[in-house]
Each structure stands twice: as structure tokens, then as C-alpha cells.
matplotlib code that plots the C-alpha trace (Angstrom):
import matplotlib.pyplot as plt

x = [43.7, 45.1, 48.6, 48.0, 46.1, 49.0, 52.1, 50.0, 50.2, 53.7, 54.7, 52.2, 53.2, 56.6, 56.2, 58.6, 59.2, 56.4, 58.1, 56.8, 57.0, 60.3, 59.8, 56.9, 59.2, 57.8, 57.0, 55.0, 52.6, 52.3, 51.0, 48.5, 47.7, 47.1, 45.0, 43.1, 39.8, 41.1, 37.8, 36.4, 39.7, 40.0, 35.9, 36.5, 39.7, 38.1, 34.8, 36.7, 39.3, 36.5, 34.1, 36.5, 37.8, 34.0, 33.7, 37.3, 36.6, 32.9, 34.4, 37.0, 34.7, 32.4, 34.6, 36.7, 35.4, 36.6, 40.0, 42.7, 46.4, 49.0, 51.4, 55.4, 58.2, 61.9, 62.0, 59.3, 61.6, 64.6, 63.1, 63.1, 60.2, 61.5, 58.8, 60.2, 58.2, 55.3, 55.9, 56.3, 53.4, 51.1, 52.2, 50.3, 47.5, 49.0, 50.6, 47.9, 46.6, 48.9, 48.3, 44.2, 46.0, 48.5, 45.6, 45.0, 41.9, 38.6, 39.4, 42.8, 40.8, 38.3, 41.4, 42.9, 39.6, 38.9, 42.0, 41.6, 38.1, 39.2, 42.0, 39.5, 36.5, 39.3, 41.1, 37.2, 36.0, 39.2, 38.4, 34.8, 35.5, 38.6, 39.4, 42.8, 44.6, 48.7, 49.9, 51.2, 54.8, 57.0, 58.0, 57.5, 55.6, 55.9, 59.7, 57.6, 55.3, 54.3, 53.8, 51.9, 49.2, 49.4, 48.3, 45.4, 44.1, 44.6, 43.7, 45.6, 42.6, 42.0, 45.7, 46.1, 46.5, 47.7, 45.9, 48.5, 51.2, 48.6, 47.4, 51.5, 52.5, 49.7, 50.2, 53.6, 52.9, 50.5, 52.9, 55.7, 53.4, 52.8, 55.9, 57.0, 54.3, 55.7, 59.3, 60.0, 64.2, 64.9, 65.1, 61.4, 61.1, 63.4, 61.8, 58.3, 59.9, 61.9, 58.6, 56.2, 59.3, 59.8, 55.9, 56.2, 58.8, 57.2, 54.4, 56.7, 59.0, 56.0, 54.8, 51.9, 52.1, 53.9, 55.8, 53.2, 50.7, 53.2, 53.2, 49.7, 49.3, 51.8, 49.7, 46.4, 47.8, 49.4, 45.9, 44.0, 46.3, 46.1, 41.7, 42.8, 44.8, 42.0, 39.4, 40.9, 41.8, 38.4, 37.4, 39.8, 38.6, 35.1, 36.4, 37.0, 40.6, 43.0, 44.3, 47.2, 49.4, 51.2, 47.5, 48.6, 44.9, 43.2, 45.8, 45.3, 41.2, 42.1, 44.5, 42.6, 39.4, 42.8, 45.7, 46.5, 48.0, 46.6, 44.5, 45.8, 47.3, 45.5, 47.1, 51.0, 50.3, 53.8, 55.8, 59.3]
y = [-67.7, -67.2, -67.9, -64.9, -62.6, -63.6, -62.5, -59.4, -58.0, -58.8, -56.5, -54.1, -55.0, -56.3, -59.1, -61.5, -65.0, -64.1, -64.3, -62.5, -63.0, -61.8, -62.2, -59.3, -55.9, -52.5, -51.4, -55.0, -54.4, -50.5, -51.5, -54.3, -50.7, -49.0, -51.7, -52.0, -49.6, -48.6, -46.8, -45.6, -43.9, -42.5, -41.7, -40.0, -37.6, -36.9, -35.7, -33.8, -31.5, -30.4, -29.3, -28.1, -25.7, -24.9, -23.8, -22.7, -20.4, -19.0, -17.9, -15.8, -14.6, -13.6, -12.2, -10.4, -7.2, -7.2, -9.0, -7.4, -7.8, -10.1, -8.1, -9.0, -10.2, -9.5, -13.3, -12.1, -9.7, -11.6, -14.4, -13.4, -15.2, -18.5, -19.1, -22.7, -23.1, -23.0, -26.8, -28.2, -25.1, -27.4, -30.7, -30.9, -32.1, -35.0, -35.1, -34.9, -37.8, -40.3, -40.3, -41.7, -44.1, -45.4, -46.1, -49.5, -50.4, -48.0, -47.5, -45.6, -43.8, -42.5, -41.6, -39.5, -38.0, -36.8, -34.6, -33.2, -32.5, -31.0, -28.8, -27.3, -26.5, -24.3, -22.6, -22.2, -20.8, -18.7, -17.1, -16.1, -14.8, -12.7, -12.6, -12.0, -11.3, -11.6, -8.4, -7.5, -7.8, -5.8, -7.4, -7.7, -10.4, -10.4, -11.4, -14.9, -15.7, -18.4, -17.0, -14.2, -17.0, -18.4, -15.3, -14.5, -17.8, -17.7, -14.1, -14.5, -14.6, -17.0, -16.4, -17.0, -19.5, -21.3, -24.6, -25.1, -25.7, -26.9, -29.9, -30.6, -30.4, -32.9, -35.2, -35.5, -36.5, -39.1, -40.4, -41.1, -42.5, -45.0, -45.7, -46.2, -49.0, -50.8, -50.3, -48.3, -47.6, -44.2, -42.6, -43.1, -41.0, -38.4, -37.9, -37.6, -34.7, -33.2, -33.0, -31.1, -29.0, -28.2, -27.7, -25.2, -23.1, -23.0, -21.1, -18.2, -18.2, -17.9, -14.4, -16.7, -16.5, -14.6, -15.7, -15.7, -17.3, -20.5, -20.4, -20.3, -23.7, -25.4, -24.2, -25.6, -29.1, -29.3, -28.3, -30.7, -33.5, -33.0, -33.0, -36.4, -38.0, -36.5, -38.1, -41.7, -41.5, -41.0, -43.5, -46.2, -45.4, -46.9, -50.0, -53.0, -53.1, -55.5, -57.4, -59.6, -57.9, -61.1, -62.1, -61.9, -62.8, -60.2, -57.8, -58.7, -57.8, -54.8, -53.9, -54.3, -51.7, -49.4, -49.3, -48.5, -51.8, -53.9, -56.7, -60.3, -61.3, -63.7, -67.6, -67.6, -63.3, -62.4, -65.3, -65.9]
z = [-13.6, -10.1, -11.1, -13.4, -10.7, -8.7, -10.9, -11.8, -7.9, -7.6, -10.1, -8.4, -5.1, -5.5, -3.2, -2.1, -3.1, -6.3, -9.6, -12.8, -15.9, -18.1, -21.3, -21.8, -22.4, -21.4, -25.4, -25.7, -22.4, -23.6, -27.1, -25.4, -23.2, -26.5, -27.6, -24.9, -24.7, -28.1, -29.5, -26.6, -25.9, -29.3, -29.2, -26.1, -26.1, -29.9, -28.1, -25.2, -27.1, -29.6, -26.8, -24.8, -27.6, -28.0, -24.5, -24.7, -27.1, -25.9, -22.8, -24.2, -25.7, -23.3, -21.1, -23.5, -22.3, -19.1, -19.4, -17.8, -18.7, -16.8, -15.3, -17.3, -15.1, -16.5, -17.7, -20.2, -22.0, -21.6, -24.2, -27.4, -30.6, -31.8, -34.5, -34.3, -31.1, -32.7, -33.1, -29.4, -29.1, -31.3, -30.5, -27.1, -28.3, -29.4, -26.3, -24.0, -26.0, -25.1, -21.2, -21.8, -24.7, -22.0, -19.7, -19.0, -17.9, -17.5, -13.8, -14.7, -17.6, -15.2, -13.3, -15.8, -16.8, -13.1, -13.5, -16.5, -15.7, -12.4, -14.4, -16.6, -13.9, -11.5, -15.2, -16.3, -13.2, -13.1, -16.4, -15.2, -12.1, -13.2, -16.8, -18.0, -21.2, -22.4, -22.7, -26.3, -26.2, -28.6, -31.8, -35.7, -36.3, -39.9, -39.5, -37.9, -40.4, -38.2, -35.0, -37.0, -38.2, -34.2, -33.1, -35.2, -34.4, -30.7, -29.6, -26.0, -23.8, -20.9, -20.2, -16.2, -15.7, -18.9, -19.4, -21.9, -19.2, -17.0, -19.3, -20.1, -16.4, -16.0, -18.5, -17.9, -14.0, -15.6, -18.0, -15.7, -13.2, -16.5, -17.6, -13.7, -13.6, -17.2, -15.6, -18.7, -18.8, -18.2, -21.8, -21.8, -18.5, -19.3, -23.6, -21.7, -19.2, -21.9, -24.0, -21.5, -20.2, -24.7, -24.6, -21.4, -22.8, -25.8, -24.8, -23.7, -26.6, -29.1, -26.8, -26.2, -22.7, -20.0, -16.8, -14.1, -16.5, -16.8, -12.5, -13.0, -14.8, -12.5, -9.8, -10.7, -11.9, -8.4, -7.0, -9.3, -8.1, -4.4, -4.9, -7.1, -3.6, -1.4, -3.7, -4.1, -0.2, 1.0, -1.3, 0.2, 3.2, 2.2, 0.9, 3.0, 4.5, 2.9, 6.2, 4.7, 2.3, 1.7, 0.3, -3.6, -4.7, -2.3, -3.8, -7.7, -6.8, -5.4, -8.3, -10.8, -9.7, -8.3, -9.9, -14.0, -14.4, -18.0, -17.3, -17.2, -20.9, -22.8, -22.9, -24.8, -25.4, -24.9, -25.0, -26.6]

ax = plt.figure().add_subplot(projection="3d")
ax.plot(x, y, z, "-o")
ax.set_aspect("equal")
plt.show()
């Protein structure tokens, strides 16, 4: 058991003169990721899309009435419908469900939660305080059947700022941070940035959004990550100092309440 705490906070840690194990590849310590927490993950983002569309939704709504429209920037015009983006458009719920999926243990899911949640409360409180609408921009829609059904579903309120760039931006911070951890190779990084940067563009090139409502989703996930760093600095700050880095055991405690790494495999997981 120590052996393993051990090895587990060198690959945190990287700490010399503390081997790890090689034969466990990135794709075999993501799937034990996947595995781990399985139903309550699956339970869980289940749970929070549908109420958040149910809030989502009611807000619009409610504040319908007083929404003003975003102001268009020449970018704006300058991109013309692709109905094809209606498909990175939809995919980012299946996106946003792979950073809780790649969580590995309840301390990183709490994590990831506390960000989302945090994303929601400022675009929520946004909406109330100053409702805001995407301006119709000129087109035929009946030349894009599908952007034509996208838009009587999704009436373009709550536009600024977009949680639909916001939740991408996030996830895709998450993910890397994720894939960093496993020591992923770099096609792995670079598909998870090429996805939120497809799923960004997308909501322009579908009319679903407008310029400044993209900055405006950037924006508050940078804001929600910066109250994250405050929030898990003040909490270090309570816990007891770790004295000896060079303390592998200490750091393999500490890892495992702080950092997104899996717990320890179970005996010949992952051998050869």
C-alpha cells in the first residue's frame, strides 16, 4: 500500500529517485477514470443539464420583456450561416459531459461542479439584472432547414454572455488540465482544443450568437476560474503545511483529498 501511495505522488509530484509504473498507458488509466464514480457521474450531469435547461428556459422567459439587443460588431456580418454548424452547435452537451466523466475521484468532481455552478450563478444573475437578446441578423432561413428548426427551438434569449462558449471554454480548460495529469500525447490536447474552439465558432456561424456575446462567455469562465484558485487557496491555507516535499507518503495523503489523480489500482490492474 505505501509502495503504491508512493508511486502515485511521483507522478503528481515528479519526484526524484521515485519510479512509476510504465506499463499503464494514458487511454487505460482514463477508462479506470470513467469507471470510477460511474453512476453517480452519469446520475448527476443527467440531473444538472435537465434542470438547468428548466431554469434555463424560465428565465428567458421571464425576462423576455425587457431584453434588449446585443449590439453587432463587423465580425458579425462578415460570417455568413453554415447550417453544418448546427452539429459542433449540439455536440456540447456531450462535450461538457466528458470533463465530470474524466474526473477521478469525488474530490476532482466537486471540483468541476464548483465551476460549473459558479458559471451558471454570474450568466444567471447576468440575465436578471440586465436581460439581453441576439439581434436578428439578415438571412433566409428556409435556404437552412436546419438552422430554421435551431432557431424555433432556441428563441435567442439569455444571450450575453453565451453560456454556450462559457461551458466549452471551461470544459476545455478542465479537460486539458486532465489529459496533462494522464500525460496524454499531444493529439489528445490539441482534438479537445480543436473541439471547444469548433463548438465556439459555431455559435456564430449558426446567427446564434453575436461577437461580444462570445467575449462574454470567455469572460465569465475566466472569472469563474480565478473564484475556483481563490477558493482552493484559502482552503490550503487551513490545512496543515506539508514540511518535507521529499515526504512521498505525506504527499500521496495530500493528493488524494487535492488533486484529480485516480486512486491507487487494484493488485496486477494494468499489467503487461
Amino acid at each position: 500500500m505505501e509502495s503504491q501511495e508512493t508511486a502515485r505522488a511521483a507522478s503528481i509530484y515528479h519526484l526524484p529517485g521515485v519510479s512509476t509504473p510504465g506499463s499503464q498507458t494514458w487511454l487505460l488509466l482514463l477508462w479506470r477514470r470513467v469507471r470510477h464514480l460511474w453512476l453517480l457521474k452519469m446520475v448527476g450531469t443527467t440531473v444538472a443539464i435537465s434542470g438547468f435547461f428548466v431554469l434555463y428556459f424560465w428565465i428567458m422567459e421571464v425576462t423576455a420583456p425587457r431584453a434588449v439587443a446585443v449590439p453587432t460588431m463587423a465580425l458579425d456580418r462578415w460570417i455568413t450561416p453554415h447550417q453544418w454548424a448546427v452539429l459542433p452547435y449540439g455536440s456540447l452537451w456531450l462535450y461538457v459531459s466528458l470533463a465530470p466523466a474524466f474526473s477521478a475521484n469525488l474530490g476532482a468532481l466537486r471540483t468541476y461542479v464548483a465551476g460549473a455552478g459558479i458559471i451558471v450563478v454570474l450568466a444567471f444573475a447576468t440575465y436578471g439584472v440586465f436581460p439581453t437578446a441576439t439581434p436578428p441578423l439578415e438571412a433566409d432561413w428556409s435556404v437552412y432547414p436546419m438552422l430554421q428548426f435551431l432557431k424555433s427551438a432556441d428563441a435567442g434569449g439569455n444571450a450575453l454572455p453565451s453560456l454556450h462558449v462559457a461551458f466549452a471554454s471551461y470544459t476545455a480548460v478542465v479537460i486539458a488540465s486532465q489529459l496533462n495529469s494522464l500525460r496524454a500525447p499531444r493529439w489528445a490536447w490539441l482534438l479537445n482544443w480543436i473541439w471547444c474552439v469548433a463548438i465556439v465558432y459555431s455559435t456564430l456561424a449558426t446567427h446564434q450568437h453575436v461577437a461580444l456575446e462570445v467575449l462574454g462567455g470567455v469572460l465569465t469562465t475566466c472569472l469563474a476560474l480565478r473564484l475556483i484558485r481563490i477558493g482552493r487557496w484559502l482552503a490550503l491555507r487551513g490545512r496543515q503545511r506539508i514540511r518535507s516535499p521529499s515526504d512521498a507518503l505525506a504527499l500521496a495523503r495530500f493528493a488524494r483529498a487535492q488533486t484529480i489523480d485516480p486512486p491507487p489500482a487494484k493488485p496486477g490492474f494494468g499489467k503487461a
